[in-house]
PDB file of N, CA, C and O in Angstrom, chain B, residues numbered from 101:
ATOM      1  N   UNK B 101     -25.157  69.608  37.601  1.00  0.00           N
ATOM      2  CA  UNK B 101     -24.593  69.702  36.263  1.00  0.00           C
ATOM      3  C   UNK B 101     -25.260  68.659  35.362  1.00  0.00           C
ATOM      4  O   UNK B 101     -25.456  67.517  35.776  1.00  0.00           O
ATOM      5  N   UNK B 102     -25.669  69.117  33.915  1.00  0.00           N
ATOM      6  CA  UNK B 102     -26.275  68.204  33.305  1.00  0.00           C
ATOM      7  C   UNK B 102     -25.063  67.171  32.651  1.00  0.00           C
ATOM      8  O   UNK B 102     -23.955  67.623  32.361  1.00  0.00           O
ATOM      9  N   UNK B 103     -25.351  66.009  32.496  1.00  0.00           N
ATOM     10  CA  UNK B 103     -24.358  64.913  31.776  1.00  0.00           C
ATOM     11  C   UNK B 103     -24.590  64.878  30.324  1.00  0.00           C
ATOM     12  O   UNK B 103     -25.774  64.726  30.025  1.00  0.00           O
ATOM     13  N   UNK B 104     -23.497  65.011  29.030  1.00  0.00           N
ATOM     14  CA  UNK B 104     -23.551  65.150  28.212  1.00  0.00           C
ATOM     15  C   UNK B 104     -24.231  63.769  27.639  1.00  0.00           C
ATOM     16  O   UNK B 104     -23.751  62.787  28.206  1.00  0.00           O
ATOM     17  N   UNK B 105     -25.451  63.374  26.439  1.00  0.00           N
ATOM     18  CA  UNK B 105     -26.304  62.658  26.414  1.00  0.00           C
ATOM     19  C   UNK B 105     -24.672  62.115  24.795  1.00  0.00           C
ATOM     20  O   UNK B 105     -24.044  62.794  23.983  1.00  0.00           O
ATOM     21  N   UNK B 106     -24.697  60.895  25.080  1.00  0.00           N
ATOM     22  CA  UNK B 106     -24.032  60.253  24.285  1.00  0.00           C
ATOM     23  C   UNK B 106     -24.615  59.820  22.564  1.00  0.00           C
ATOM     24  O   UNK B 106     -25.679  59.254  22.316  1.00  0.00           O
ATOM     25  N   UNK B 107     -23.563  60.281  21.529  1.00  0.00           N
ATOM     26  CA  UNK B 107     -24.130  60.154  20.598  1.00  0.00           C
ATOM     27  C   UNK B 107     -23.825  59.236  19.644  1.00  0.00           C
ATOM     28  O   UNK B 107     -22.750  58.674  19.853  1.00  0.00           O
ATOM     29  N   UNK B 108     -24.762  58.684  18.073  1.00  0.00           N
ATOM     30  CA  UNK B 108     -24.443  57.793  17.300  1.00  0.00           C
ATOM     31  C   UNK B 108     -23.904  58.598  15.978  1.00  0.00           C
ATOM     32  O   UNK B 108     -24.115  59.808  16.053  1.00  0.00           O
ATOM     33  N   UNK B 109     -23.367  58.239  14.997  1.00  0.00           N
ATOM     34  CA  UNK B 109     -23.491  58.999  13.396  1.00  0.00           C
ATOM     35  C   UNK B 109     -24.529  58.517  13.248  1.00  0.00           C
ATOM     36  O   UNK B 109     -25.089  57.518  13.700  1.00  0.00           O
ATOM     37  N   UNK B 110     -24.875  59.571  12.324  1.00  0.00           N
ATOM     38  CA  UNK B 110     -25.725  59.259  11.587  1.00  0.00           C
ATOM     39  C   UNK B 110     -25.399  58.978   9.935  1.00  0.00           C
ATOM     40  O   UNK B 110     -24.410  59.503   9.422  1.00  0.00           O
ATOM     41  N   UNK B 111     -25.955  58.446   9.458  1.00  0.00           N
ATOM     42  CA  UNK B 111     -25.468  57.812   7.760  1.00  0.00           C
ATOM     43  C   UNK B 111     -24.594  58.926   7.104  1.00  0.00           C
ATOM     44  O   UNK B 111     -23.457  58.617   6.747  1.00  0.00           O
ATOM     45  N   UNK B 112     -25.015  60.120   6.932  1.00  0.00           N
ATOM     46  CA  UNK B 112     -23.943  60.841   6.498  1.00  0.00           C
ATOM     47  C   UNK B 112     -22.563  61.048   7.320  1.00  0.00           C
ATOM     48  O   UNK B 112     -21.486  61.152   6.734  1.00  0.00           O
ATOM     49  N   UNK B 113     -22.662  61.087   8.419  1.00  0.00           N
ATOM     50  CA  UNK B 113     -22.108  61.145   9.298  1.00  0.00           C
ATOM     51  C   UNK B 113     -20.941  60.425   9.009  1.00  0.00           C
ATOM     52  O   UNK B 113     -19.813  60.835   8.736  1.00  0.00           O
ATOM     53  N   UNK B 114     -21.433  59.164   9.122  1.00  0.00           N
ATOM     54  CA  UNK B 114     -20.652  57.647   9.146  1.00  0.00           C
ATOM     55  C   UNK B 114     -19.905  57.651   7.743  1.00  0.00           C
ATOM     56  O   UNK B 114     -18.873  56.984   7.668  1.00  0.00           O
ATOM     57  N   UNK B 115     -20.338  58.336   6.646  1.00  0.00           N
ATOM     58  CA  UNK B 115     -19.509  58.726   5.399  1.00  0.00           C
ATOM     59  C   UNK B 115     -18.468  59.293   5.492  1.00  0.00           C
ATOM     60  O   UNK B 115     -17.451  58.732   5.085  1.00  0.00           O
ATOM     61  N   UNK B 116     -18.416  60.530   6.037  1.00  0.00           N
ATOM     62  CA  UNK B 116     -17.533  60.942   6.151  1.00  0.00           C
ATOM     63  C   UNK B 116     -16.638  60.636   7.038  1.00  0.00           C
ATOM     64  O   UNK B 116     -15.616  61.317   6.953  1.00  0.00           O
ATOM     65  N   UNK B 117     -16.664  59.597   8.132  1.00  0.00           N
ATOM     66  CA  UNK B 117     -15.585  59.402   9.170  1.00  0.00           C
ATOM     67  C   UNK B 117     -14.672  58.320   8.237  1.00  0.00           C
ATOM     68  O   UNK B 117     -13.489  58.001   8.126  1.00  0.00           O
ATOM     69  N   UNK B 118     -16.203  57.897   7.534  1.00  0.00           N
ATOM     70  CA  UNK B 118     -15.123  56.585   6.494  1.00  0.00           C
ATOM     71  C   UNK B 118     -14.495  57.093   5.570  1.00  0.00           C
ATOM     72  O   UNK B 118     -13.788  56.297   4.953  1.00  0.00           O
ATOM     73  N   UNK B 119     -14.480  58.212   5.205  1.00  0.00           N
ATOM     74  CA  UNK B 119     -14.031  58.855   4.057  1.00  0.00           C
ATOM     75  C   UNK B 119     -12.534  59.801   4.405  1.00  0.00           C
ATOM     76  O   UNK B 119     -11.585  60.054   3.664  1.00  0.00           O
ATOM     77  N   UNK B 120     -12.728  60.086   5.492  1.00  0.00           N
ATOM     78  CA  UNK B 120     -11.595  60.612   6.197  1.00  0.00           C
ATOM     79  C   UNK B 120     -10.262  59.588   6.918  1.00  0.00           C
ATOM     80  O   UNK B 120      -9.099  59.853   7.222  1.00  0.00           O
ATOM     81  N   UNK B 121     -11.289  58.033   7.020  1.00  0.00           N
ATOM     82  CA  UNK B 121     -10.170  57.149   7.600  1.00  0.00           C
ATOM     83  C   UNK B 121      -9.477  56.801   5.795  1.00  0.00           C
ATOM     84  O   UNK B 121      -8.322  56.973   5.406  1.00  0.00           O
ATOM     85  N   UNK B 122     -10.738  56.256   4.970  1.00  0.00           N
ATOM     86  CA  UNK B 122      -9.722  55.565   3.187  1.00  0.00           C
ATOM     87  C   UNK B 122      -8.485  57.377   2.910  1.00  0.00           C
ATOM     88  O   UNK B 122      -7.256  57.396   2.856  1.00  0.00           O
ATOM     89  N   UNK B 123      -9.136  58.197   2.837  1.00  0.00           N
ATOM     90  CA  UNK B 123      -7.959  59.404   2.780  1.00  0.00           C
ATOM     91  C   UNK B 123      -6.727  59.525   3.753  1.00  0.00           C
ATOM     92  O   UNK B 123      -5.605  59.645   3.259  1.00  0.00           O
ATOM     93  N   UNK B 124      -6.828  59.509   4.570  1.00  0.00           N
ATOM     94  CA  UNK B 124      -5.249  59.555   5.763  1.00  0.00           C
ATOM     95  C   UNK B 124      -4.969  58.312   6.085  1.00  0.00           C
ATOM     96  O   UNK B 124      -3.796  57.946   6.010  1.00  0.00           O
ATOM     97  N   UNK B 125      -5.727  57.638   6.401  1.00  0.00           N
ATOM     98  CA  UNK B 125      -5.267  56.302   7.283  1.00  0.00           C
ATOM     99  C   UNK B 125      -5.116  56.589   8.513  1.00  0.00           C
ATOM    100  O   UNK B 125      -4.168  56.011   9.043  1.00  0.00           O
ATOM    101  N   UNK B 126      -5.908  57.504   9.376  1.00  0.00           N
ATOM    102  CA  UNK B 126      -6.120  57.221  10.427  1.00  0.00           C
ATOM    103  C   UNK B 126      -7.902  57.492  10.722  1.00  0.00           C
ATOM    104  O   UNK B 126      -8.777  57.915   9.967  1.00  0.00           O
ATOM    105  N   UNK B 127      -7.943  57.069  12.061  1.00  0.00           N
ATOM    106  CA  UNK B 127      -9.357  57.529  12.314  1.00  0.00           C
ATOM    107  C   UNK B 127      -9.402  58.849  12.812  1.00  0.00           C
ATOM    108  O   UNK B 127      -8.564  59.464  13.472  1.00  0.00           O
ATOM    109  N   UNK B 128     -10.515  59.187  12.392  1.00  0.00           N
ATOM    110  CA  UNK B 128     -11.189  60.897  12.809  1.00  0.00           C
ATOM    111  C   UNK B 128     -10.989  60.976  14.490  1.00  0.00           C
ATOM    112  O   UNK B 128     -10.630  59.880  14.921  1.00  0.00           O
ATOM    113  N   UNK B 129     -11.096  61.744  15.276  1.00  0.00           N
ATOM    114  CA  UNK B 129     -11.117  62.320  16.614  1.00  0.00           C
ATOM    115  C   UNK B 129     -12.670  62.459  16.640  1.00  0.00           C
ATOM    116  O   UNK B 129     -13.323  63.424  16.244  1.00  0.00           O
ATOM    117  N   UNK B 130     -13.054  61.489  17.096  1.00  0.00           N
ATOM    118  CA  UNK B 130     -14.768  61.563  17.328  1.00  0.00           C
ATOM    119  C   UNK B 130     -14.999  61.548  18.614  1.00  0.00           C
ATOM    120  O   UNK B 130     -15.778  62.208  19.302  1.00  0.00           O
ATOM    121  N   UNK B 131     -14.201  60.684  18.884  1.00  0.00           N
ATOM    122  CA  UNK B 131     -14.594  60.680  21.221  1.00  0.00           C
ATOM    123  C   UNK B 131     -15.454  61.436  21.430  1.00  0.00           C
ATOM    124  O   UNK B 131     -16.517  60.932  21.791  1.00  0.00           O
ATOM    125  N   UNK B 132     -15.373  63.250  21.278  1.00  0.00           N
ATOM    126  CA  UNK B 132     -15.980  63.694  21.961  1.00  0.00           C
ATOM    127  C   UNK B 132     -17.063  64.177  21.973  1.00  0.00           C
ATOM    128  O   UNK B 132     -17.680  64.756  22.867  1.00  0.00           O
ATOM    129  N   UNK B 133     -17.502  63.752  20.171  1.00  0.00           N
ATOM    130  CA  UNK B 133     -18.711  64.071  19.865  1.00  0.00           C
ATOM    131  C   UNK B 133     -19.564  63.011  20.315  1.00  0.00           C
ATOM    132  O   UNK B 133     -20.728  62.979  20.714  1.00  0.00           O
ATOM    133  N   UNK B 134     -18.374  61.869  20.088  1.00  0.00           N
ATOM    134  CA  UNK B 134     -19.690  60.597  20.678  1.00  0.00           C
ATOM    135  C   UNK B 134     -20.456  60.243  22.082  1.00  0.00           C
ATOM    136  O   UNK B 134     -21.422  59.595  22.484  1.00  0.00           O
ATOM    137  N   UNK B 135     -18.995  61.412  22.760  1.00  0.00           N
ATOM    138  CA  UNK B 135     -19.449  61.131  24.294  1.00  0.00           C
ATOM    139  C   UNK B 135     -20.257  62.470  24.437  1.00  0.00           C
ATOM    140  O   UNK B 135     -19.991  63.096  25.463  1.00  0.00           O
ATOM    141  N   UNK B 136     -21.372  63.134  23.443  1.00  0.00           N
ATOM    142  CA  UNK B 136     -21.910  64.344  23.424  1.00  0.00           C
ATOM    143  C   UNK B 136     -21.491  65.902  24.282  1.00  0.00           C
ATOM    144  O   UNK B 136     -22.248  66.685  24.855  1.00  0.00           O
ATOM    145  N   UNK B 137     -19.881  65.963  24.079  1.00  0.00           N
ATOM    146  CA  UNK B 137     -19.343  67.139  24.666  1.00  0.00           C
ATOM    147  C   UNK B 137     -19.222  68.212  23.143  1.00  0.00           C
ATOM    148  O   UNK B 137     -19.284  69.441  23.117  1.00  0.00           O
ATOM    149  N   UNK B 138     -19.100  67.586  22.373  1.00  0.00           N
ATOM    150  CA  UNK B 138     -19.160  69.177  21.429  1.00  0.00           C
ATOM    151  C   UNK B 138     -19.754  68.690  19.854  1.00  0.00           C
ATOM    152  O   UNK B 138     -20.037  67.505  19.677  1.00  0.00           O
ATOM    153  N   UNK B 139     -19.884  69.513  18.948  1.00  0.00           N
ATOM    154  CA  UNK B 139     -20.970  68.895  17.918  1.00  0.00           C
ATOM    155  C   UNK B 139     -20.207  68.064  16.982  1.00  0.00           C
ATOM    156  O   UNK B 139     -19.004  68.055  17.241  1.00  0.00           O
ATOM    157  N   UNK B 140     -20.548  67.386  16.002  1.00  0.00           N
ATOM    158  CA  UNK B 140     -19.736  66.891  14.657  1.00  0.00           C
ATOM    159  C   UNK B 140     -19.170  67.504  14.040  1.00  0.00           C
ATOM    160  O   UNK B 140     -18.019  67.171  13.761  1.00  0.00           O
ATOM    161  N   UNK B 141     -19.686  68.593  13.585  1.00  0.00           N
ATOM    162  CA  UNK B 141     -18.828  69.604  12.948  1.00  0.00           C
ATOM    163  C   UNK B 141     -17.129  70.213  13.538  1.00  0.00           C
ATOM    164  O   UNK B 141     -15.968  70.236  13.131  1.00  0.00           O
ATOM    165  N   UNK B 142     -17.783  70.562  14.514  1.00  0.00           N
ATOM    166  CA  UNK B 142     -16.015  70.714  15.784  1.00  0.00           C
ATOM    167  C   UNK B 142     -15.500  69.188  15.715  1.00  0.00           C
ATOM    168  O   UNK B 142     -14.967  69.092  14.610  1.00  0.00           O
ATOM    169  N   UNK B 143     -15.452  68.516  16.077  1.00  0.00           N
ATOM    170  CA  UNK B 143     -14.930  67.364  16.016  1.00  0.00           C
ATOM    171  C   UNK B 143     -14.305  66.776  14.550  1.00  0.00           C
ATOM    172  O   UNK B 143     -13.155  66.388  14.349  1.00  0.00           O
ATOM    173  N   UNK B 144     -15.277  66.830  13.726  1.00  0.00           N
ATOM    174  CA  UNK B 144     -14.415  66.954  11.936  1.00  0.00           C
ATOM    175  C   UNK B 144     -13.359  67.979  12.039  1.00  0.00           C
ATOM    176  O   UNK B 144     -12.161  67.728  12.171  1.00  0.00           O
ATOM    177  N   UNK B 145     -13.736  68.814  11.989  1.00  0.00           N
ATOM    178  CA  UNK B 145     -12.713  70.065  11.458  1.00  0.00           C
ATOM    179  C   UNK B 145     -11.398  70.018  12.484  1.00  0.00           C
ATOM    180  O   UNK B 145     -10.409  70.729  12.306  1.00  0.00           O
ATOM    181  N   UNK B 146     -11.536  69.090  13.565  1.00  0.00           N
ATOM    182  CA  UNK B 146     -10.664  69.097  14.600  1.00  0.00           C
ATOM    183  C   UNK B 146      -9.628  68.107  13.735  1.00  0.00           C
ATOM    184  O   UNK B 146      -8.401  68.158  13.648  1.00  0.00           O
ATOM    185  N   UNK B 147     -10.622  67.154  13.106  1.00  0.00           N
ATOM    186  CA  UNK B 147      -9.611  65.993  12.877  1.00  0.00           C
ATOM    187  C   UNK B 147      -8.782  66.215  11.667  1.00  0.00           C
ATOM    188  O   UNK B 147      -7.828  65.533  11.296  1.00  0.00           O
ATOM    189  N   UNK B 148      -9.363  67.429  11.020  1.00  0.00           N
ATOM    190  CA  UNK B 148      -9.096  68.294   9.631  1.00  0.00           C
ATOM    191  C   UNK B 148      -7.323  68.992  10.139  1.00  0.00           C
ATOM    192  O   UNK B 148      -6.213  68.935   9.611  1.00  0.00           O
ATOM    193  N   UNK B 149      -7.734  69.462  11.101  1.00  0.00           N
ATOM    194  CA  UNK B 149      -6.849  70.204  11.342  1.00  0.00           C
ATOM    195  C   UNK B 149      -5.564  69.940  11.824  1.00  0.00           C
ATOM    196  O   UNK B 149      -4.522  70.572  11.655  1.00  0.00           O
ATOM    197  N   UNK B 150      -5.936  68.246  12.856  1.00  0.00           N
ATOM    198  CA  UNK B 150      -4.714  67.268  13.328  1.00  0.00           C
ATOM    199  C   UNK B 150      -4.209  67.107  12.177  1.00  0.00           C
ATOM    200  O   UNK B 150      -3.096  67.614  12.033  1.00  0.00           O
ATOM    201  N   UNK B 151      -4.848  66.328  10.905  1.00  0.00           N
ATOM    202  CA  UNK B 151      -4.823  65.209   9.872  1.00  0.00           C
ATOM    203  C   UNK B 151      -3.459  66.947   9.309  1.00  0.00           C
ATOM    204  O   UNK B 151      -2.263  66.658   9.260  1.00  0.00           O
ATOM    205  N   UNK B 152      -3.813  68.269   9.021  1.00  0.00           N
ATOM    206  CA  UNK B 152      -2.945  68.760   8.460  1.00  0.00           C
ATOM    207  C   UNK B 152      -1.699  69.111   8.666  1.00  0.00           C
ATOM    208  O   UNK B 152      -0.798  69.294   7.847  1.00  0.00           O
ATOM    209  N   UNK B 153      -1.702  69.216  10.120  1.00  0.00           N
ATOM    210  CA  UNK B 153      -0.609  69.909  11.095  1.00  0.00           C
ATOM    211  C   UNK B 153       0.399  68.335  11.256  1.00  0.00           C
ATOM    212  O   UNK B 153       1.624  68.330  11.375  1.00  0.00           O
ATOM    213  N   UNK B 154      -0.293  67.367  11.228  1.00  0.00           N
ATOM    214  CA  UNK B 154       0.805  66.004  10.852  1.00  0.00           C
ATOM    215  C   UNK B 154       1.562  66.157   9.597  1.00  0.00           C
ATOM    216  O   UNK B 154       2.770  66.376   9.505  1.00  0.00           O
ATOM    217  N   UNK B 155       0.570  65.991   8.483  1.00  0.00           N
ATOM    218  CA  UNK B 155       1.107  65.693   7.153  1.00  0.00           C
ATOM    219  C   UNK B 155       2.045  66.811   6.966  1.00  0.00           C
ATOM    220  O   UNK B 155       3.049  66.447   6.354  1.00  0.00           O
ATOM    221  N   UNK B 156       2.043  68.337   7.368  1.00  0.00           N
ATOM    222  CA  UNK B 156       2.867  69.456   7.215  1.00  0.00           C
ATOM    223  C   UNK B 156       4.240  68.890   8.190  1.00  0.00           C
ATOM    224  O   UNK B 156       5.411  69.202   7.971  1.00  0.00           O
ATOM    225  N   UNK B 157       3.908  68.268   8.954  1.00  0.00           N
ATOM    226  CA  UNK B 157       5.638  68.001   9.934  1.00  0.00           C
ATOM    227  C   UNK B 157       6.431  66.701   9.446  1.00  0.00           C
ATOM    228  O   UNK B 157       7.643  66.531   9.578  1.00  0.00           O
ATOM    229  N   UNK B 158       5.659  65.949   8.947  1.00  0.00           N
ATOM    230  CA  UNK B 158       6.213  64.893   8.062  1.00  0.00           C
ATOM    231  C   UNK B 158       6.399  65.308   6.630  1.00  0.00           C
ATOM    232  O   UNK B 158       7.107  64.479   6.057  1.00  0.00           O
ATOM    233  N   UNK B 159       6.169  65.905   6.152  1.00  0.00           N
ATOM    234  CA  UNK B 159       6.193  66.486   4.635  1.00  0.00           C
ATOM    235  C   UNK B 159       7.759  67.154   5.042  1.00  0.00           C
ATOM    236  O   UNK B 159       8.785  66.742   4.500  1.00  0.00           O
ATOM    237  N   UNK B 160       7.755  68.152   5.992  1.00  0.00           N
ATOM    238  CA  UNK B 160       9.156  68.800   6.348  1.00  0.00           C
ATOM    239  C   UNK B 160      10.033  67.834   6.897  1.00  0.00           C
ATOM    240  O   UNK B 160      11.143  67.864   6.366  1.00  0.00           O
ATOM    241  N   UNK B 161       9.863  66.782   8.007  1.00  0.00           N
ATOM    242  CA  UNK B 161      10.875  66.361   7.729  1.00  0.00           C
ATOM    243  C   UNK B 161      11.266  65.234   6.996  1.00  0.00           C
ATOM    244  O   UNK B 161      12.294  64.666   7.365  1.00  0.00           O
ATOM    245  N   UNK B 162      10.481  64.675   5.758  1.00  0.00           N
ATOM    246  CA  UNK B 162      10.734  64.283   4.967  1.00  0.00           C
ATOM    247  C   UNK B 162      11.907  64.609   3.815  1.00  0.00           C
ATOM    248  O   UNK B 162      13.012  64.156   3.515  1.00  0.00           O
ATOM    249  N   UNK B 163      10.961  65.716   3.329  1.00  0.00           N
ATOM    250  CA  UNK B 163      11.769  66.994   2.643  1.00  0.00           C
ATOM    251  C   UNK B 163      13.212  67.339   3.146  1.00  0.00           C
ATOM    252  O   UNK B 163      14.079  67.736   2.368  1.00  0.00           O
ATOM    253  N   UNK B 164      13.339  67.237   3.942  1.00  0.00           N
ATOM    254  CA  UNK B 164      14.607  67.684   4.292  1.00  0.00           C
ATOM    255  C   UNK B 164      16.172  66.448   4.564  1.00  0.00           C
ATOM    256  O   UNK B 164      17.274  66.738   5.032  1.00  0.00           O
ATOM    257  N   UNK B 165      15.684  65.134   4.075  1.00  0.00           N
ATOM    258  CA  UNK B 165      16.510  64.569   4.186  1.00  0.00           C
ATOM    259  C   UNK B 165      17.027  63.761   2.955  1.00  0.00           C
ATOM    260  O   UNK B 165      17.826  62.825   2.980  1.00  0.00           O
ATOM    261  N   UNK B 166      16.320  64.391   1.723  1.00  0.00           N
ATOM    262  CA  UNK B 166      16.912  63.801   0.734  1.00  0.00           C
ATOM    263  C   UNK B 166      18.550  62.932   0.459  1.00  0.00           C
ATOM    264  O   UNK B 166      19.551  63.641   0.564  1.00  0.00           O
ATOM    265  N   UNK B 167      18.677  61.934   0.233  1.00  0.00           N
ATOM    266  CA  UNK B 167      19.510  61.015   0.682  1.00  0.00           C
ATOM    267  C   UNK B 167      20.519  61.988  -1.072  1.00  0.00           C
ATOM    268  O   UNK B 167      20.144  62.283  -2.207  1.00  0.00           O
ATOM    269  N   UNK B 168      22.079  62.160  -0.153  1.00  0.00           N
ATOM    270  CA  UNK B 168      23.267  62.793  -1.117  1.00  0.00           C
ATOM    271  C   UNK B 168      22.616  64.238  -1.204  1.00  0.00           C
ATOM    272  O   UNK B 168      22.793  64.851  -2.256  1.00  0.00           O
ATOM    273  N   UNK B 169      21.991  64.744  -0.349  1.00  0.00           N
ATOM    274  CA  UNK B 169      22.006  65.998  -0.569  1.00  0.00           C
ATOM    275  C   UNK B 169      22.452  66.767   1.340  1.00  0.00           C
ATOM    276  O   UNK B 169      22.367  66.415   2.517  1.00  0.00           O
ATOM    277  N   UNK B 170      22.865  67.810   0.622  1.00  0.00           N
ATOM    278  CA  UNK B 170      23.614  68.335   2.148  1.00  0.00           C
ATOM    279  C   UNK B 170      22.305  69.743   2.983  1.00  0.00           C
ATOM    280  O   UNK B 170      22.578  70.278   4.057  1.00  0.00           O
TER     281      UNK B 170
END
């Protein structure tokens, strides 16, 4: 079996992980691009997709506890 060859960003790269940590406040899900198991692109859109499926379950139960309301 070949071993996945471990990877760096590259400058754009590194933009957008920083650009995705100043927007959410967390860091991107890179592990696995860095440990060269799947590309940057899968790995962004992965963290796209955590970063939404959070903010949608905290948005609800946010939303739903408005303080004096039943």
């Amino acid at each position: 079996m070949i071993e996945p060859t471990p990877r760096k960003f590259n400058r754009r790269q590194k933009s957008w992980v920083t650009l995705y940590q100043n927007e959410t406040g967390f860091d991107a899900m890179m592990d696995d691009f860095l440990a060269g198991n799947e590309t940057f692109l899968i790995a962004a859109k992965k963290s796209v997709r955590w970063f939404e499926d959070w903010s949608s379950d905290a948005y609800l139960n946010i939303s739903r506890q408005y303080p004096g309301e039943k």
